[in-house]
RODO-2510 file (C-alpha; in nm, 4 decimals, decimal comma):
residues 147
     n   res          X          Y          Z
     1     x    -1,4231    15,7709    -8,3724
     2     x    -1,3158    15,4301    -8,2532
     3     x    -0,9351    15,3729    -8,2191
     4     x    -0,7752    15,0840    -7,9909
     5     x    -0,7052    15,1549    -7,6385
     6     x    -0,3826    15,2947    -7,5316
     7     x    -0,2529    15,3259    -7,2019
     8     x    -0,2829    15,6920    -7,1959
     9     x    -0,6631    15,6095    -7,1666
    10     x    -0,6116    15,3873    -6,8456
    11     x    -0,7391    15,6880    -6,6033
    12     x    -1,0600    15,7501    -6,7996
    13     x    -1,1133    15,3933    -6,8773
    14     x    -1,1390    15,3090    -6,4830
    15     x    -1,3512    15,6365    -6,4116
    16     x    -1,6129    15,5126    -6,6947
    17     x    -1,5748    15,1407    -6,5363
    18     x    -1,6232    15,2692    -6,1825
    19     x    -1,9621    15,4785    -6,2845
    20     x    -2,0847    15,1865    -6,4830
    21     x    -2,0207    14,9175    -6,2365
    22     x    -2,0312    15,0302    -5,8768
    23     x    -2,0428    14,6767    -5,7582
    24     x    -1,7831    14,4949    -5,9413
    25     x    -1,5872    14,7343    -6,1142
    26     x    -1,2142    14,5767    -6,2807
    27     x    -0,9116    14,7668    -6,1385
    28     x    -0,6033    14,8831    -6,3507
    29     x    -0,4318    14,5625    -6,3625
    30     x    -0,7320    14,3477    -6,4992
    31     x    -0,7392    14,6399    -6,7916
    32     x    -0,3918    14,5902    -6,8124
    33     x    -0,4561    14,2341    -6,8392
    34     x    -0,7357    14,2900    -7,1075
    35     x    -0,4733    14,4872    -7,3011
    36     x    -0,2230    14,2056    -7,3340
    37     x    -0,4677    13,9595    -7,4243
    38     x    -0,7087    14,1056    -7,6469
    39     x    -0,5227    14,4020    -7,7964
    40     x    -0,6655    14,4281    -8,0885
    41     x    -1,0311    14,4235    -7,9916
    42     x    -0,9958    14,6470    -7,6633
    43     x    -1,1126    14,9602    -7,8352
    44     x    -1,2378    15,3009    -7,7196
    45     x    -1,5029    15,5346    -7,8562
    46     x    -1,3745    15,9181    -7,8772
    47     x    -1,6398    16,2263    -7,8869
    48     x    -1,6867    16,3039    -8,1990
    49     x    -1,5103    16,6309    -8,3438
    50     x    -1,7924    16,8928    -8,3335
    51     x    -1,8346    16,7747    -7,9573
    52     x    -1,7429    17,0312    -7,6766
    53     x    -1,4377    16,7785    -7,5813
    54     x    -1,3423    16,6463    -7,8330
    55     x    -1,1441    16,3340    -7,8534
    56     x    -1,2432    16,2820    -7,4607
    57     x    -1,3549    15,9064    -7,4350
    58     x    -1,6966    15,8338    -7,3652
    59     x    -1,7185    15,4185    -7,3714
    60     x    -1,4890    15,1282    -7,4264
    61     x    -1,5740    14,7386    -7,5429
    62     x    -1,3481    14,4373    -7,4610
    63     x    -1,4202    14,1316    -7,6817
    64     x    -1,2419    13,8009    -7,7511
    65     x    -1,1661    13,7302    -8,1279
    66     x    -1,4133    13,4175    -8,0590
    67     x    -1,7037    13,7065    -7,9842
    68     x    -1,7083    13,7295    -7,5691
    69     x    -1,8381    14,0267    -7,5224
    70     x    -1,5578    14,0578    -7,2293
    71     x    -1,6415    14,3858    -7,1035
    72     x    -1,8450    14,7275    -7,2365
    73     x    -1,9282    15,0766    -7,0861
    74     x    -2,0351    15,4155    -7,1879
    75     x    -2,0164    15,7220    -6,9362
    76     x    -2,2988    15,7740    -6,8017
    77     x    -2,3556    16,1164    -6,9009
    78     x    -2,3340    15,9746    -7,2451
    79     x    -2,5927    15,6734    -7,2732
    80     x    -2,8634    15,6850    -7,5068
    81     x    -2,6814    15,8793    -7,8071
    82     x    -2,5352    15,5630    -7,9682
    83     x    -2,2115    15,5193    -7,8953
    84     x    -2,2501    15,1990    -7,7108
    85     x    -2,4313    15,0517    -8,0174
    86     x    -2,1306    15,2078    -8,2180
    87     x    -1,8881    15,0076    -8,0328
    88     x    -2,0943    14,6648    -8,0467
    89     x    -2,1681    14,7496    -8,4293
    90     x    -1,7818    14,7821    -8,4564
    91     x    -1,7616    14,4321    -8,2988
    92     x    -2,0351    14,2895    -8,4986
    93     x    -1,8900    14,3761    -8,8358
    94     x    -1,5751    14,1552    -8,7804
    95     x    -1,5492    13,8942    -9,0668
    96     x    -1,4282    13,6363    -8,8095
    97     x    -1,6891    13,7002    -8,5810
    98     x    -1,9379    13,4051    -8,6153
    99     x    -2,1518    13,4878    -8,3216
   100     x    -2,1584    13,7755    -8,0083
   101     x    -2,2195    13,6406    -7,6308
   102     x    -2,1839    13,8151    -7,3185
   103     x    -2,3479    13,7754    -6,9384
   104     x    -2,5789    14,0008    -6,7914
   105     x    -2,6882    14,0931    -6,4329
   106     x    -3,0213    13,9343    -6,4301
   107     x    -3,1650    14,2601    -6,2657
   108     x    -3,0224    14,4362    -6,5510
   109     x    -3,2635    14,5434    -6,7398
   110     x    -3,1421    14,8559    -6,9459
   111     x    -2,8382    14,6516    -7,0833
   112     x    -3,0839    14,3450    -7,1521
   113     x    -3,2961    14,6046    -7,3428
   114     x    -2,9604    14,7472    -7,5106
   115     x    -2,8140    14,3786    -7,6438
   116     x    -3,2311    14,3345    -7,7216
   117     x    -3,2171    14,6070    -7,9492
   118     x    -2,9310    14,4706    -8,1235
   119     x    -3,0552    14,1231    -8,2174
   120     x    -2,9405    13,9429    -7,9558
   121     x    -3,1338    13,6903    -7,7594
   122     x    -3,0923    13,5209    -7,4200
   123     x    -2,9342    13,1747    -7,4718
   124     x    -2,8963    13,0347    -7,0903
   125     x    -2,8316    13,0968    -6,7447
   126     x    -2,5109    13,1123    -6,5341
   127     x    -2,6326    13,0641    -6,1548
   128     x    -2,4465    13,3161    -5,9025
   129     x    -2,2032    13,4630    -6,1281
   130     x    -2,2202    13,7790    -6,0075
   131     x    -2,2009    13,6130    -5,6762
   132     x    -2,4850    13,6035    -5,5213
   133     x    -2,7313    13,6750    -5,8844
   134     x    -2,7238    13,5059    -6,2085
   135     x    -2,6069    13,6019    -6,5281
   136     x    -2,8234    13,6030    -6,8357
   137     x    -2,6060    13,4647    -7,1164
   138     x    -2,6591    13,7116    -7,4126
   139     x    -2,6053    13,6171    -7,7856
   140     x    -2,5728    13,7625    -8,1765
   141     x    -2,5296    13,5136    -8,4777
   142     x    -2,5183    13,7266    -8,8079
   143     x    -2,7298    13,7253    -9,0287
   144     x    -2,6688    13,6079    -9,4157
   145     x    -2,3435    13,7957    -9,4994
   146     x    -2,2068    13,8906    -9,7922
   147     x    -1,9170    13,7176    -9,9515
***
């Protein structure tokens, strides 16, 4: 299930960001942050009900109602059994949504393969924005939709 985050989920929120991004993970007060601005598109995916724990939280996405990808994460016990492409699928079927984009770790190779396998290509280059390595800017443009 995918609900909007809640600040009861701040302490597994930061464990999941911690695991997933040793190097630059956000604190609590840039998730606080997150919540205030993008509220209704900081949402959280919850095992599903036949699960061992259910309702524990096993990913989040952050995205901008303009489609910046902001932020997404999925325990790492967890990957592979499609709840990231849950959440992005989630993002993708927004009827505002006119296009996806995120950066991504040039060395990163699993999530380039992930936002590969969802249709999205590479678009450009940000030089050092992780610092000292460049970001790969990501994007999705829907297909044809329905009226």
């Amino acid at each position: 299930m995918i609900r909007p985050f809640t600040f009861s989920d701040m302490d597994r929120i930061l464990q999941i960001e911690v695991q997933s991004f040793p190097k630059s993970p956000y604190d609590w007060a840039t998730f606080v942050n997150l919540h205030h601005l993008y509220r209704e598109t900081f949402l959280v995916y919850l095992a599903p009900a036949e699960d061992f724990q259910k309702d524990q939280i096993l990913g989040y996405l952050v995205f901008s109602k303009d489609g910046h990808i902001i932020s997404i994460a999925v325990d790492p016990s967890h990957r592979r059994r499609g709840v990231g492409k849950k959440l992005l699928e989630r993002a993708m079927a927004e009827p505002a949504i006119k296009r996806l984009w995120a950066e991504v770790r040039r060395s990163n190779q699993v999530a380039q393969a992930f936002y590969f396998s969802m249709g999205f290509r590479i678009i450009g280059l940000v030089p050092n924005y992780y610092g000292n390595e460049d970001a790969l800017i990501v994007q999705w443009t829907p297909s044809l939709r329905s009226p």
